[in-house]
Each structure stands twice: as structure tokens, then as C-alpha cells.
NUMIGU-810592 format. One record per atom (N, C-alpha, C): residue in three letters; x, y, z. Coordinates in steps of 0.05 Angstrom, whole numbers, padded with zeros to 5 digits, always signed. Layout:
ALAXYZ/...
***
This chain:
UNK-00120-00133-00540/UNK-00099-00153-00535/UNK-00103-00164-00507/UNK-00107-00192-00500/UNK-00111-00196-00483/UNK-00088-00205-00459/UNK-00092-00200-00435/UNK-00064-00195-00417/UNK-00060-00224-00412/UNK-00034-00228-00408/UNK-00011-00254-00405/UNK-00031-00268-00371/UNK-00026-00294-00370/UNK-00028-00308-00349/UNK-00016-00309-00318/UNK+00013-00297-00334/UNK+00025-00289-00307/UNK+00014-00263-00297/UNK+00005-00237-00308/UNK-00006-00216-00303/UNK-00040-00211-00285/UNK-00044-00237-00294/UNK-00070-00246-00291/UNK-00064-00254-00254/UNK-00051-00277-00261/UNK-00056-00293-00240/UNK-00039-00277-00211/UNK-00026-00261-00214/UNK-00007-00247-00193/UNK-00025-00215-00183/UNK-00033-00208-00202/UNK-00054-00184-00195/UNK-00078-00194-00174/UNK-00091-00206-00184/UNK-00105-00227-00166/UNK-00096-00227-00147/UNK-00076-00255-00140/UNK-00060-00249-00116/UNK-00042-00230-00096/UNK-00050-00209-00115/UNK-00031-00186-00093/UNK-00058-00158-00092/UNK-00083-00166-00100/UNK-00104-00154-00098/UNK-00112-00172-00072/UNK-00109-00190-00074/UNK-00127-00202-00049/UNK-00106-00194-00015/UNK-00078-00190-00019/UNK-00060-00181+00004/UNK-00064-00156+00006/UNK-00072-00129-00003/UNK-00079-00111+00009/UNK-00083-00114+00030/UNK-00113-00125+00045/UNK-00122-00111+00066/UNK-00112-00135+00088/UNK-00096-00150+00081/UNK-00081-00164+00092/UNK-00060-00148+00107/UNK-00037-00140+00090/UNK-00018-00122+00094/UNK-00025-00096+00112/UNK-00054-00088+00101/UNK-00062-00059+00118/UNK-00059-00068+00151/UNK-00074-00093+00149/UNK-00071-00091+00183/UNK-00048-00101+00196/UNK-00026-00110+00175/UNK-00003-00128+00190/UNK+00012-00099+00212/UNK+00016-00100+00230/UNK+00033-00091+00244/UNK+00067-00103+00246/UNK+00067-00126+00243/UNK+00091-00127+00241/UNK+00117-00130+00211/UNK+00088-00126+00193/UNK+00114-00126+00170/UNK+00105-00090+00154/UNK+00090-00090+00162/UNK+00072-00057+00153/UNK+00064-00036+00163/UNK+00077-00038+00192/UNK+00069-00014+00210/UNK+00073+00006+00201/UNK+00057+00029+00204/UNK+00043+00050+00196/UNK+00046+00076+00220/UNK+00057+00063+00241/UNK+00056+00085+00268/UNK+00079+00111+00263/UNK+00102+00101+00244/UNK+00119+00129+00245/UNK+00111+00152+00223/UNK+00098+00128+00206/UNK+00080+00139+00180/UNK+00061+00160+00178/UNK+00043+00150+00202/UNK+00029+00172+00218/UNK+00037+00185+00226/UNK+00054+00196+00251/UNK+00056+00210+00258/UNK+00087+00226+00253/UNK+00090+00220+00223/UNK+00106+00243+00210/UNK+00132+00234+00218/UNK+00139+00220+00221/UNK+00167+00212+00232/UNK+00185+00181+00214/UNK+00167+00175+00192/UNK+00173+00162+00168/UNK+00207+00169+00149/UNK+00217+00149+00154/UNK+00238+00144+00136/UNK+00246+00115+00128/UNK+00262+00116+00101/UNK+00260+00091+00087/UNK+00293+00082+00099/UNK+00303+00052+00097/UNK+00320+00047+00099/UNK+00343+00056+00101/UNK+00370+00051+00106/UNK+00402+00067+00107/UNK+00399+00051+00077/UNK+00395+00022+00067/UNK+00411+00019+00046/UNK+00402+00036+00020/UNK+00357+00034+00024/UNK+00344+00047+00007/UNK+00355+00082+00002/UNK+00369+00097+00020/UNK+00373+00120+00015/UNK+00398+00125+00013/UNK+00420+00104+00015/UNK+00444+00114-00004/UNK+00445+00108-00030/UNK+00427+00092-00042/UNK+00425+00095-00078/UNK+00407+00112-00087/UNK+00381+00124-00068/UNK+00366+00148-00076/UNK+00382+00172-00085/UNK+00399+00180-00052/UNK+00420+00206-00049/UNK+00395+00224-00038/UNK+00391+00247-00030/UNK+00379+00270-00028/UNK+00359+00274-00043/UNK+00323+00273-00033/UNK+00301+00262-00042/UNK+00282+00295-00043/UNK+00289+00317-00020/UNK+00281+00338-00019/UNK+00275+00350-00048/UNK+00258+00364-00055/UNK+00241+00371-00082/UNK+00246+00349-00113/UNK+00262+00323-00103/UNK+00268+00309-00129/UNK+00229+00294-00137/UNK+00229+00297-00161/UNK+00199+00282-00169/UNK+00218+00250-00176/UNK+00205+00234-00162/UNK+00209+00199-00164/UNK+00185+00191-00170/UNK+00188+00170-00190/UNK+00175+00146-00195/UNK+00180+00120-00186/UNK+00166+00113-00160/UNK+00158+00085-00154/UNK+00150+00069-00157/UNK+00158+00054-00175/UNK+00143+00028-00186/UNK+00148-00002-00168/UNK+00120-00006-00172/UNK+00111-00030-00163/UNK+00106-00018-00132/UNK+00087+00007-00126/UNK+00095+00010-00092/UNK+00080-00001-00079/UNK+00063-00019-00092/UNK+00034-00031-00064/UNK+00020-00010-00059/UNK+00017-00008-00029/UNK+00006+00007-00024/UNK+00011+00032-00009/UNK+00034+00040-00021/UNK+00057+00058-00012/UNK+00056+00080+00006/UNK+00073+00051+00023/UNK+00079+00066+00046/UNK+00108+00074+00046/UNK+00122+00071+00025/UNK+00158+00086+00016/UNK+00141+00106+00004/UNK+00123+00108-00019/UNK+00117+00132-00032/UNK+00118+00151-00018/UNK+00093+00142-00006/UNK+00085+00166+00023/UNK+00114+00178+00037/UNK+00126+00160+00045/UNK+00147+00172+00060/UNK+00170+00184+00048/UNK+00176+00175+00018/UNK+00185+00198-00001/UNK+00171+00233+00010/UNK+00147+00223+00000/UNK+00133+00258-00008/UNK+00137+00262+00033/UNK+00139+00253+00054/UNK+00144+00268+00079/UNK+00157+00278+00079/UNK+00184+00270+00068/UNK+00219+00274+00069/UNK+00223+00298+00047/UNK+00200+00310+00020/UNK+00205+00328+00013/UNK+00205+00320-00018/UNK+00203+00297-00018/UNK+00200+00293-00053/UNK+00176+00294-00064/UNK+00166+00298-00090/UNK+00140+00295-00105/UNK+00140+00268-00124/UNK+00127+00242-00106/UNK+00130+00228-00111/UNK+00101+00209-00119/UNK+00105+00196-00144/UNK+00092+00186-00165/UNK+00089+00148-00158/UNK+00075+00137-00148/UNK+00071+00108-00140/UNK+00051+00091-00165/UNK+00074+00074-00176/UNK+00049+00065-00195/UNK+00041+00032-00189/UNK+00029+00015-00187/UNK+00019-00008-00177/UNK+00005-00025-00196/UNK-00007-00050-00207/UNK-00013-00059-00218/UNK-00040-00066-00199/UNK-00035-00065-00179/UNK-00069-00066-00168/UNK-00084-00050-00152/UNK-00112-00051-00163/UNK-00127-00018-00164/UNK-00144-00025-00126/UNK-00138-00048-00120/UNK-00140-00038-00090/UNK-00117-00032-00078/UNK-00091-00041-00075/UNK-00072-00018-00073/UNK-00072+00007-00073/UNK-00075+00020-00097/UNK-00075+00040-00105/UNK-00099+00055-00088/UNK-00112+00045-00092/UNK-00142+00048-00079/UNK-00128+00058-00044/UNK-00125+00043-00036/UNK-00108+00051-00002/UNK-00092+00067-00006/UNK-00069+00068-00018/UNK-00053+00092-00023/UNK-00062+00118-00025/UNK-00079+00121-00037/UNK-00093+00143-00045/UNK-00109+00154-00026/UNK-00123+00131-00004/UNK-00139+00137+00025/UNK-00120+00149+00041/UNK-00094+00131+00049/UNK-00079+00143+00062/UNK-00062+00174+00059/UNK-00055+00176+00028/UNK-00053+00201+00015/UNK-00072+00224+00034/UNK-00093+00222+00024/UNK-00110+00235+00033/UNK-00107+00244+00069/UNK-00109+00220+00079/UNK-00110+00219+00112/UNK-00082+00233+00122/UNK-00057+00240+00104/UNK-00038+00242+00120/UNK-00035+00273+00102/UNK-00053+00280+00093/UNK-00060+00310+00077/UNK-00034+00314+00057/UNK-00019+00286+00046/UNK+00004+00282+00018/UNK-00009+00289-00007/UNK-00036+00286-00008/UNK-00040+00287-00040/UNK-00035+00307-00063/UNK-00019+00328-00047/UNK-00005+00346-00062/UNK+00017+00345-00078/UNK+00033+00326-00056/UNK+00062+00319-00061/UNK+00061+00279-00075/UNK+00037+00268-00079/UNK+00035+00249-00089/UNK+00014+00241-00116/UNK+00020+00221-00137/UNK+00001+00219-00152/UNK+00003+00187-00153/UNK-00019+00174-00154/UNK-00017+00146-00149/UNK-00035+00132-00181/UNK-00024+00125-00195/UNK-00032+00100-00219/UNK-00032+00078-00225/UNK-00053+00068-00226/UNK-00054+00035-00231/UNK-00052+00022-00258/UNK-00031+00013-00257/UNK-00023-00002-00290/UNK+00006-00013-00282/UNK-00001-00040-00297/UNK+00034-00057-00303/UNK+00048-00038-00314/UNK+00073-00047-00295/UNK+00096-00038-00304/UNK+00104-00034-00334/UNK+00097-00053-00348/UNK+00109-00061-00374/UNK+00088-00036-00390/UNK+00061-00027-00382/UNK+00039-00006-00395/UNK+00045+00012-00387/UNK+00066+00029-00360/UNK+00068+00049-00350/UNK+00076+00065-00378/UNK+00089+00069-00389/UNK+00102+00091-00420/UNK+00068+00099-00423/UNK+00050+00085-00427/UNK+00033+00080-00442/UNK-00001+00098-00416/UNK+00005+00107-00395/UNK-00010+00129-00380/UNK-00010+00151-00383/UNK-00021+00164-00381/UNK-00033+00198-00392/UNK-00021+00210-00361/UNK-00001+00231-00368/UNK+00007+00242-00353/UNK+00034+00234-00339/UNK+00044+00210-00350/UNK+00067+00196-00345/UNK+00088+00195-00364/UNK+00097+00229-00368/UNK+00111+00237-00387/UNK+00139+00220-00394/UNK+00157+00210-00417/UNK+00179+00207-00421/UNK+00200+00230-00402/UNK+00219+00216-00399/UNK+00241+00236-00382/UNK+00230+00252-00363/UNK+00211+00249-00349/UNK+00207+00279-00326/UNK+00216+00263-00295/UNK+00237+00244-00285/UNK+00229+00232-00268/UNK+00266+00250-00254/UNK+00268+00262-00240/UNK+00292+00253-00225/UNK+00306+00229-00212/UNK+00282+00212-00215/UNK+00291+00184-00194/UNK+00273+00164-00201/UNK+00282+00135-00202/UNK+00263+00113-00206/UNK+00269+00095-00186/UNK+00254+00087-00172/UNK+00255+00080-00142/UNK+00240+00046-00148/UNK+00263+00031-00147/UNK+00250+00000-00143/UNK+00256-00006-00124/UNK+00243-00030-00097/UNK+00258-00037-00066/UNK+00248-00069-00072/UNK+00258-00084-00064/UNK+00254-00108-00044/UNK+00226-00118-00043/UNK+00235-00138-00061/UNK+00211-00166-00068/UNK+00195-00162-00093/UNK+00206-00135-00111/UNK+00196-00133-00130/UNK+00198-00137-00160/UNK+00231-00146-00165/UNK+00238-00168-00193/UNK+00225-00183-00193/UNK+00221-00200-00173/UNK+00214-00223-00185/UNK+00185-00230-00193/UNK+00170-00210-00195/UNK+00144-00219-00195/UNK+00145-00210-00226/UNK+00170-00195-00245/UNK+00171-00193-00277/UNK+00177-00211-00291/UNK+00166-00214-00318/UNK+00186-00232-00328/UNK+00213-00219-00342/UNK+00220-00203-00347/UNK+00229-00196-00363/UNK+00247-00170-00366/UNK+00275-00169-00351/UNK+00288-00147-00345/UNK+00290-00127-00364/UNK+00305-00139-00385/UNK+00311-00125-00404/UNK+00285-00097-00412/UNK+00254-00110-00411/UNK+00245-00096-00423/UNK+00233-00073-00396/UNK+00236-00084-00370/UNK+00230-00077-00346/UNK+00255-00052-00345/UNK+00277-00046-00353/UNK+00298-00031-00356/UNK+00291-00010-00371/UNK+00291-00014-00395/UNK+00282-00004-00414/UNK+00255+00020-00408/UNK+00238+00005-00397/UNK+00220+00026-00376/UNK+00233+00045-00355/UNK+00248+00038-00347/UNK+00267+00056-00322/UNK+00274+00072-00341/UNK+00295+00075-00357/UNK+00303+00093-00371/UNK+00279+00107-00390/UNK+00265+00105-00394/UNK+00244+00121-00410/UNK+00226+00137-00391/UNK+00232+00135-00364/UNK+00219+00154-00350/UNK+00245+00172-00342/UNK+00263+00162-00339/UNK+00290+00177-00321/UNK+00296+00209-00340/UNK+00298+00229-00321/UNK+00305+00251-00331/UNK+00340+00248-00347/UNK+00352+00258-00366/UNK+00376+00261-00370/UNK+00387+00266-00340/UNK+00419+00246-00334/UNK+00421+00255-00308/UNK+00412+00241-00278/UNK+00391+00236-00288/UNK+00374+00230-00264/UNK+00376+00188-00262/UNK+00371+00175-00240/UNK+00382+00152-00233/UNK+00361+00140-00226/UNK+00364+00109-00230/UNK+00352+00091-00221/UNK+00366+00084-00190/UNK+00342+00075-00170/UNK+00348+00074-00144/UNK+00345+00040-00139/UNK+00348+00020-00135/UNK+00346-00002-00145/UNK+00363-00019-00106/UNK+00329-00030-00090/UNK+00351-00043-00074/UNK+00336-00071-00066/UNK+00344-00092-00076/UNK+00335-00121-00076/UNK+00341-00140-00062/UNK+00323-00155-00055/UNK+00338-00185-00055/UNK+00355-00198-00069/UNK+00378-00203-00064/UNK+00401-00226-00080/UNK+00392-00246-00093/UNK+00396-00249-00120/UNK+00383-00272-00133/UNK+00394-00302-00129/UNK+00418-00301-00117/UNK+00436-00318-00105/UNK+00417-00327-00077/UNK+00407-00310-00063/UNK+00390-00321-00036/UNK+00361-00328-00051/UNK+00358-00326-00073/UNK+00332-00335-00078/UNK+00331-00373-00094/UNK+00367-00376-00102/UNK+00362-00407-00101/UNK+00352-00421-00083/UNK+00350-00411-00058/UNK+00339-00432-00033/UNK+00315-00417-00015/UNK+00308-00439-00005/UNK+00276-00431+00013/UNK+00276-00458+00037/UNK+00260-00436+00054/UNK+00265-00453+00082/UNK+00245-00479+00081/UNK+00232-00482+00060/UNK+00218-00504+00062/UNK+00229-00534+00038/UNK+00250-00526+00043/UNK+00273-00546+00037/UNK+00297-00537+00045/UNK+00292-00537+00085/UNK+00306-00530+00096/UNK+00334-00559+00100/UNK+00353-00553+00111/UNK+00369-00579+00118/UNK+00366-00588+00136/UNK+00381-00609+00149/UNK+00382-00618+00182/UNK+00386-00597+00198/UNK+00415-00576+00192/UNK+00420-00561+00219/UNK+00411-00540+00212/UNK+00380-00533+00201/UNK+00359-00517+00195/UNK+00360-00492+00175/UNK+00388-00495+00162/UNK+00399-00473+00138/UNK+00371-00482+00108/UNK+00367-00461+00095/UNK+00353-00463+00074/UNK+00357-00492+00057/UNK+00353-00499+00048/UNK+00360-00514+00024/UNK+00359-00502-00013/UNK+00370-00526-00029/UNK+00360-00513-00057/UNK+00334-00519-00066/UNK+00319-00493-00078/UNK+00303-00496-00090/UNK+00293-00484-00116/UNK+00315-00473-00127/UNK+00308-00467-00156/UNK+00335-00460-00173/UNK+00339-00464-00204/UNK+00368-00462-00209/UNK+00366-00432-00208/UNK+00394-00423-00211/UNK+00404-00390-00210/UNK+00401-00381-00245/UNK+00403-00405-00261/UNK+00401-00395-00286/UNK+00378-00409-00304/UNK+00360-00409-00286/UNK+00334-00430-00299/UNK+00320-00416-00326/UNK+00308-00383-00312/UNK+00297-00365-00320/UNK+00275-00380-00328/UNK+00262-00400-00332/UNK+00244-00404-00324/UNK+00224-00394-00303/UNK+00188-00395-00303/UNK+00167-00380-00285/UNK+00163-00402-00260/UNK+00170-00391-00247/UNK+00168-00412-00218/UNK+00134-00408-00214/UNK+00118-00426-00229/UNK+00092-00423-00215/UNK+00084-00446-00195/UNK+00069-00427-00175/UNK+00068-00431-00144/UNK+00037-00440-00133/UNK+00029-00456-00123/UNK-00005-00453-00104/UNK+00010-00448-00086/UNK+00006-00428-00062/UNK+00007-00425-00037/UNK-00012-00400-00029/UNK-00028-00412-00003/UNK-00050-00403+00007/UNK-00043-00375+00034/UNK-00017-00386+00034/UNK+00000-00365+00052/UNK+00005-00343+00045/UNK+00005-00317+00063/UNK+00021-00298+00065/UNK+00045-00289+00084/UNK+00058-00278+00073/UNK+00085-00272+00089/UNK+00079-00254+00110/UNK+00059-00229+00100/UNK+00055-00219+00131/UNK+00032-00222+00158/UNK+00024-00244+00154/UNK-00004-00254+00168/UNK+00006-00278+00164/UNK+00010-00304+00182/UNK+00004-00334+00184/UNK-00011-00340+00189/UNK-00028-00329+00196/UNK-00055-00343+00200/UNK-00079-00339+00170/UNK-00062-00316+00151/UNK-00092-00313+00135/UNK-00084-00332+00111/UNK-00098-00329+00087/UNK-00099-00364+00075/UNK-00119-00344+00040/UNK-00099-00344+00036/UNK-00106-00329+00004/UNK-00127-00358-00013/UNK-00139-00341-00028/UNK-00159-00359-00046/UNK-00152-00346-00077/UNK-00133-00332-00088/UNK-00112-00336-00112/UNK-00092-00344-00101/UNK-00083-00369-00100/UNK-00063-00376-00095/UNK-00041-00377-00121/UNK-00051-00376-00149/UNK-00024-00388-00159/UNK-00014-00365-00169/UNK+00014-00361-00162/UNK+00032-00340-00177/UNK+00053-00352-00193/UNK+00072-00327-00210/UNK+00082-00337-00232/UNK+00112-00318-00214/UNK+00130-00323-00210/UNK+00151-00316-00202/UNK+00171-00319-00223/UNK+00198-00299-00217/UNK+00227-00308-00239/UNK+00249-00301-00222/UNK+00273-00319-00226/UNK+00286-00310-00199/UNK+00305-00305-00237/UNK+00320-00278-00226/UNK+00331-00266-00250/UNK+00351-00271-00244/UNK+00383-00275-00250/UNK+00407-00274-00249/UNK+00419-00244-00243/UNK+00437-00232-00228/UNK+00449-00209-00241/UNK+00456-00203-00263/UNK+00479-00222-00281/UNK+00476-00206-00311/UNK+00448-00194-00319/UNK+00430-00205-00312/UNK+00406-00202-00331/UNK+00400-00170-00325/UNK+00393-00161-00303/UNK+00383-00140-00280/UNK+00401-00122-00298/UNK+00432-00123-00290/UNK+00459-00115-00297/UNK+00450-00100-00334/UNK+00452-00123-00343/UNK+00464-00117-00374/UNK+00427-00106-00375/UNK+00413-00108-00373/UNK+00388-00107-00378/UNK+00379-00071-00382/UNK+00403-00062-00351/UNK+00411-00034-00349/UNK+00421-00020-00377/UNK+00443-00033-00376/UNK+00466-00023-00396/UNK+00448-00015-00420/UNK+00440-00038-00431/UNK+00437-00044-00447/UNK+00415-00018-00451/UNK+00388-00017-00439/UNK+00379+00014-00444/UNK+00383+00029-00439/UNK+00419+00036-00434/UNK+00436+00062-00444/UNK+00434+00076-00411/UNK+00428+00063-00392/UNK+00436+00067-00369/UNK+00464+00058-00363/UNK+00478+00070-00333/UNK+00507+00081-00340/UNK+00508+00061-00302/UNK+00525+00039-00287/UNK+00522+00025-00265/UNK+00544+00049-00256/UNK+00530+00070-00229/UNK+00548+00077-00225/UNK+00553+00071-00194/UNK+00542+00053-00180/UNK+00545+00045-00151/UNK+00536+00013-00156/UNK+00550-00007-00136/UNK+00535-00031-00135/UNK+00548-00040-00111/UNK+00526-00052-00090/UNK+00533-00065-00068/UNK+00518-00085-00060/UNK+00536-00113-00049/UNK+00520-00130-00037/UNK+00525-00136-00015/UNK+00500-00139+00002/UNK+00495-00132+00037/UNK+00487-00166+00055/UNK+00492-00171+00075/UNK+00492-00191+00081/UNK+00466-00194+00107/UNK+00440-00170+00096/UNK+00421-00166+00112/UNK+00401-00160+00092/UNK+00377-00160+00104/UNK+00363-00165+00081/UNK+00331-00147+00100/UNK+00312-00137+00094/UNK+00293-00125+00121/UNK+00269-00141+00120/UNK+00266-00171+00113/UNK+00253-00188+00127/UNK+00265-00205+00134/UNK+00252-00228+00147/UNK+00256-00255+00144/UNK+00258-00273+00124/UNK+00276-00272+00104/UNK+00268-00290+00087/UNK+00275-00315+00084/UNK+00290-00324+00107/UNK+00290-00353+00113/UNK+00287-00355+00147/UNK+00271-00373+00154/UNK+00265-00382+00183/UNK+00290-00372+00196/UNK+00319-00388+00185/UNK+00337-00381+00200/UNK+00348-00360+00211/UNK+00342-00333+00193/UNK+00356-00318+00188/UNK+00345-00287+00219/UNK+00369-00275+00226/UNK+00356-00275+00266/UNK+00360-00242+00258/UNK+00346-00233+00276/UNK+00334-00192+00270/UNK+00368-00186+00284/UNK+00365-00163+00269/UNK+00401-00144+00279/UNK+00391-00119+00294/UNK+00360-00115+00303/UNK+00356-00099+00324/UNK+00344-00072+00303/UNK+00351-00067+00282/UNK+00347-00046+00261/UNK+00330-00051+00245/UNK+00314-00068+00241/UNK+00295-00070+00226/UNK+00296-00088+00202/UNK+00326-00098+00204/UNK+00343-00115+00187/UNK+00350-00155+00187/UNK+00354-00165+00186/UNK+00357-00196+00187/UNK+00378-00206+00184/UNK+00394-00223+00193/UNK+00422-00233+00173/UNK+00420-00262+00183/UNK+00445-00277+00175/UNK+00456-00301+00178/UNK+00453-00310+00204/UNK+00446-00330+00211/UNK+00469-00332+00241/UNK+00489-00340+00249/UNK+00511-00326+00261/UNK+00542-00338+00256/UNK+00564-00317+00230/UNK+00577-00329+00221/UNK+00586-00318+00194/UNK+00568-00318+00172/UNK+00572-00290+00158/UNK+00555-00290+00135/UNK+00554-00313+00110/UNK+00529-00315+00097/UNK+00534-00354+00086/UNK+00540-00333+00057/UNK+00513-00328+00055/UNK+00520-00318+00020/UNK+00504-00282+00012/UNK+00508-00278+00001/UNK+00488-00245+00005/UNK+00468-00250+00003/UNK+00451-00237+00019/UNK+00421-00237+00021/UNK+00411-00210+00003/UNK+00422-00189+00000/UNK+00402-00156-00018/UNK+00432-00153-00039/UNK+00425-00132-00054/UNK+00450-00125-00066/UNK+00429-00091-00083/UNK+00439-00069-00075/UNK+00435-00046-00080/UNK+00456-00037-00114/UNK+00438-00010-00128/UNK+00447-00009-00152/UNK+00433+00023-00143/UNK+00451+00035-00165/UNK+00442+00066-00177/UNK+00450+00072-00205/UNK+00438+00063-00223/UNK+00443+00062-00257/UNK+00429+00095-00265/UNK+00459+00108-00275/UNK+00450+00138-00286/UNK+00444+00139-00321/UNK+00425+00165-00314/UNK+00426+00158-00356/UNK+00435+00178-00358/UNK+00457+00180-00369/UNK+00476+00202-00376/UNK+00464+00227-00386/UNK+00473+00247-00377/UNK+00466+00275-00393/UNK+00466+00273-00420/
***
């Protein structure tokens, strides 16, 4: 069977940002990583909870540098990626930071993960998704549906994103007094495909796959998408920071974090922990 266009064309493009990202220092630094002093976000670890001997599955981790810092903090943690130079670095760094005990790293779409040898049904205490990574699916419902077929009875989805509400607008249909503008409906569901030669963590480097296939998802969708494969919403918050830049405007809070400037306009992340019931 041969693989979809959007699968195509985004692997490509997030095969070619690897060694992009390896050297970014300022969106990928690697210095606390090294030297053992790695931890993930305040928002990413109040929907985790307590990570010490839990086995997590990370999906979609790049070139995981959360994995990694899972398995520092005490978990035995599982990074799966859709691109095999990713994975490829993960697995170097694994090695270099002497994790590959406490880590196993696999390359395969999300939607084929059920479908890897050694990537048992139910053995997961935790399914760990972060920030910037819906939207590159099409398809929640069936993207859900995967969460729960790995989740132990009990055990929770860790879930902390971008606001699909901050993804109607982009700074390059910015306004006069330099706020984002609109650039896509909230209920299009339609594939936002893209040429752009840019990356977010390097301005100066200049990709040669440029076209990607994006979906800016609604909450119901994310939401019921849960439910619906018999996962249980037992936390949900939305935060008015977000840990990049994702609009020009938007000014650092000193923590590694971003927000508005002035009063908050509209949510920028919104955190989830969907349990599958005993």
C-alpha cells in the first residue's frame, strides 16, 4: 500500500530539520541535557504527574530531547518518530549520555505505531504528546485511538499543545499595530499545504522540501476524538504562554515561556490528561 502525500511530503521535510535543530542553540539546547540536569516544562509535568520507574510512550519525539530527559528523571521511556534521521540522533545521543538502557527509540508513523514488533497493546503507563505536534496529523480521532491502544488500564495520556484558537492567525498577516492577523478558519479541517523554505529554529537555513501538509484541528475534535476511544478527560487547562515564539509579537516571561504583550488576547497552549479507565 502505498503511503499518503501528506506522509510523504512532511517526513521529507522534518528529515531535512534534524541537523538543523541539532545545532540550534536557541530553540534546542542540549547543555542541561548533558550535563544531567534536564527537566521538561511546569505545564509538561503536571499532566505527566510522577515519571520515576513509569514506562512512557513518546510520540512524535524528533529527536528526543523530552525522551531523554524522561529516562534522566527515572522513567523507561519509548520515543517513536516518523523520521529515521531523527531517530538516528536520538539513538547517538542515547548512547553519548549512557540512556540506552532506560530508552528504546522507533521509527514509524504514528498511525503504523500498533503495527511495530515490540510495541505491545496496553504496556504504556503514560503517552506523552508536547507542542507542535497535532498538527502535522490528519486525523484525531484515529490519532486517539492509537493513544489508547498503547495506554496501560489506568494509565493516561499526557497531552500539552498549542491552542488551536492561536493557530487561526500567523504573523505574516500581521496587522498595523503588529498583532497576528487571520489566517486560516478554526473549522476548515481542511490540509493547509505550505512551500516555505524556512525554519523556525535557524533563519538563516532554507529547506529544499519545502511543501508540508498541516491541520489546524478544533478542540471538539482532539476532545471527543479522546472520548470517543474510551478515554476518560480528567484535567484540562488553557495557558496564556506558550514555550516559543509563535508570533513575532509575542515577548519571553524570563522561564523559557512567551506570552501576549499587555493583557492576555486569546490562549496560546491548552494541556489535557485523558485516563483509560481500569
Amino acid at each position: 500500500m502505498s503511503e499518503p502525500e501528506w506522509l510523504i511530503r512532511n517526513r521529507a521535510n522534518w528529515d531535512e530539520r534534524v541537523p538543523i535543530h541539532l545545532a540550534s542553540r536557541a530553540m534546542y539546547d542540549q547543555s542541561r541535557l548533558r550535563a544531567g540536569t534536564a527537566r521538561l516544562r511546569p505545564i509538561d509535568m503536571a499532566v505527566l504527574g510522577p515519571v520515576e520507574g513509569q514506562k512512557i510512550l513518546h510520540l512524535q519525539c524528533h529527536f528526543g530531547m523530552d525522551t531523554l530527559t524522561l529516562a534522566q528523571n527515572g522513567a523507561l521511556a519509548t520515543g517513536v518518530d516518523f523520521s529515521a534521521p531523527a531517530i538516528a540522533a536520538a539513538e547517538s545521543l542515547a548512547d553519548e549520555l549512557g540512556l540506552r538502557d532506560k530508552t528504546r527509540f522507533v521509527v514509524s508513523d504514528v498511525y503504523q505505531a500498533a503495527t511495530v514488533a515490540g510495541l505491545a497493546p496496553a504496556s504504556f503507563d503514560r503517552v506523552f504528546v508536547s507542542w507542535g505536534a497535532l498538527c502535522w496529523l490528519p486525523d484525531m480521532a484515529g490519532w486517539a485511538k492509537v493513544v489508547a491502544h498503547f495506554l496501560k488500564p489506568g494509565g493516561w495520556l499526557a497531552l500539552a499543545e498549542a491552542h488551536p484558537a492561536a493557530y487561526v492567525f500567523d504573523s505574516r498577516t500581521k496587522t498595523q499595530d503588529g498583532m497576528p492577523g487571520w489566517f486560516a478558519p478554526y473549522l476548515g479541517r481542511e490540509p493547509m499545504i505550505e512551500d516555505r523554505e524556512d525554519d523556525y529554529a535557524d533563519a538563516s537555513a532554507r529547506l529544499k522540501a519545502t511543501r508540508t501538509h498541516e491541520w489546524l484541528h478544533p478542540l471538539s475534535d482532539i476532545l471527543m476524538g479522546l472520548v470517543n476511544a474510551g478515554l476518560r478527560i480528567d484535567q484540562f487547562h488553557e495557558h496564556d504562554v506558550i514555550p516559543w515564539p509563535m508570533f513575532d509579537c509575542l515577548q519571553p516571561t524570563g522561564d523559557a515561556l512567551y506570552r501576549w504583550p499587555g493583557k492576555p488576547w486569546l490562549p496560546l497552549a491548552f494541556s489535557l490528561r485523558a485516563t483509560k479507565p481500569a
